[in-house]
N, C-alpha and C positions, 0 to 999 in steps of 0.2 A: 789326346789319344782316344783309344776306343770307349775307353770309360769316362771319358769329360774331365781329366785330370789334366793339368799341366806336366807335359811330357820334360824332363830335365835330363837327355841324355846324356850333353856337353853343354855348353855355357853359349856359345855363338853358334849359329847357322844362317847362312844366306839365303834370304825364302823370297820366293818368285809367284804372283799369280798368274795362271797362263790359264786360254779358255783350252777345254778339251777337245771340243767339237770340231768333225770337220766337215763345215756346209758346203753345198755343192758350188755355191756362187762367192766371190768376194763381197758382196753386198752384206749378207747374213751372216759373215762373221761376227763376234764378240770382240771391241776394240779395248781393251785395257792402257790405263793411261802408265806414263813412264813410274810415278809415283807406287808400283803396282808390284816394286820389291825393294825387300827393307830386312835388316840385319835383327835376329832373336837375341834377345835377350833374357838367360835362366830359362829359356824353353818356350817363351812369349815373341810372335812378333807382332805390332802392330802398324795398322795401315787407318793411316788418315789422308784426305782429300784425296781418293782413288776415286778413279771415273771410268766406269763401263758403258761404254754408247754399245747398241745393237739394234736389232728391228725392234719395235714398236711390239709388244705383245707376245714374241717369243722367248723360249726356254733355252737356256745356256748352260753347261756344267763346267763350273770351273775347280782348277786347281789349285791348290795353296802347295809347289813342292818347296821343301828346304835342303839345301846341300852345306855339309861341313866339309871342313877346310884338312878335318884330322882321321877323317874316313873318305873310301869310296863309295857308298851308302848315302841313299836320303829317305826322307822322309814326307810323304804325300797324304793329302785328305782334298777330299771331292765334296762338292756342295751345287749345287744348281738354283737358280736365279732366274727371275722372271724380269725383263724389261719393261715398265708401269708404261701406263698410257699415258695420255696426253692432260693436260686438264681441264676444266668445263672453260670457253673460248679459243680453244684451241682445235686445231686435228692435225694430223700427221702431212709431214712432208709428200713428197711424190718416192719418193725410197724408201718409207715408213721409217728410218732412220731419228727424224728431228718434229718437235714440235712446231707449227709453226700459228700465229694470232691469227683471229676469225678478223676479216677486214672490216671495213665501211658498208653497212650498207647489209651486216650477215652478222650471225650470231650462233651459239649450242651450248646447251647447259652440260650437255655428256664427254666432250671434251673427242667425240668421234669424229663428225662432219660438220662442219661451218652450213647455216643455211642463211637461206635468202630473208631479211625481215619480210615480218607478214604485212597483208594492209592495216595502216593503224599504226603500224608501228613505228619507232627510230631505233636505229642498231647503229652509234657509233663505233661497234667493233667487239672484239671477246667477247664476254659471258653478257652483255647487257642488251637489254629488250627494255624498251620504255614506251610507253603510249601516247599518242599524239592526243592533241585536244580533241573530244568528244569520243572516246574509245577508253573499253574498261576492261580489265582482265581479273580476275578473281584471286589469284596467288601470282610472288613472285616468279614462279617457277612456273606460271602457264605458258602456253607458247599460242595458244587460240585466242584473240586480240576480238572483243565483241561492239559493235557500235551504238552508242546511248542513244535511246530515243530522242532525247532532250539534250540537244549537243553542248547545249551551256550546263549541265549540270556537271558533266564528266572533265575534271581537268590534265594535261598532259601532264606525262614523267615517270620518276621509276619505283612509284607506289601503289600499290595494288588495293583492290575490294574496297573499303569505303576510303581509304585515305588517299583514293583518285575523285573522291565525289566532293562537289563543291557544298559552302555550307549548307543549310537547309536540306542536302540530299545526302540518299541513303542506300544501302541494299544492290543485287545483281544490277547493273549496267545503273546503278544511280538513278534508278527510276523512282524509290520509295521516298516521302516525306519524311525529315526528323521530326522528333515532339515539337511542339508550337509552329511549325509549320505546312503549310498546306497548299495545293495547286490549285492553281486557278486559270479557266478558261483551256486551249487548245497546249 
């Protein structure tokens, strides 16, 4: 109720969620799944495995109303809902509707747009960016892919700043010596 109380008016109600809204297109509707009403019990209803699909990023107000069996009267409360984005290897369908995986070949850490891998790099797909041999990136989360001067020093994969550098080497693009080692010649 309006004070956060459990409301006990009667012992049963039939409670429905239904979205409020009414979008201009069938696309941006709020789709609630059948699971989406269910019988109170002492004043409680509750809803498990309910599933609201809608656009990617928009706002919905939905209803929670309950109708008893021993009145003409119900009873409504309103709440509104944000539809989450996508996740990092992901971006939205062409409906903004569904997620869909970053392919072959494309990757995104923000879960907005799939891109294209850089040079240097391997994108088996989703969230993953790995570096090819002789290419070094600083953090996992870089997406600017830089090339060692010393192409044996840099090894491929999906580890970043020195634990892309082969032994002996060290620091930005693997270029610095560890202790007891030293370059020599070109």
């Amino acid at each position: 109720d309006f004070y956060d109380q459990v409301a006990l008016t009667s012992p049963k109600h039939l409670c429905q969620l239904t979205s409020n809204a009414s979008p201009a297109r069938f696309s941006d509707e709020l789709l609630i799944s059948s699971e989406g009403q269910q019988e109170s019990h002492n004043g409680t209803a509750t809803y498990s495995r309910v599933r609201m699909e809608g656009k990617i990023g928009m706002d919905y107000q939905v209803q929670a109303k309950c109708f008893s069996s021993l009145s003409t009267g119900k009873l409504a409360m309103s709440f509104n809902i944000t539809i989450s984005g996508c996740r990092p290897g992901q971006e939205p369908d062409q409906d903004l509707r569904n997620c869909i995986d970053c392919k072959y070949g494309y990757y995104n850490f923000d879960g907005i747009s799939c891109k294209v891998c850089p040079q240097g790099g391997l994108c088996p797909g989703r969230e993953r960016l790995y570096t090819q041999g002789g290419w070094w990136r600083p953090k996992n989360t870089s997406e600017e892919l830089y090339r060692c001067p010393s192409a044996g020093s840099c090894e491929s994969g999906g580890a970043s700043g020195d634990g892309l550098c082969k032994p002996g080497s060290r620091g930005p693009v693997c270029a610095l010596c560890t202790k007891s080692f030293e370059k020599w010649g070109n």
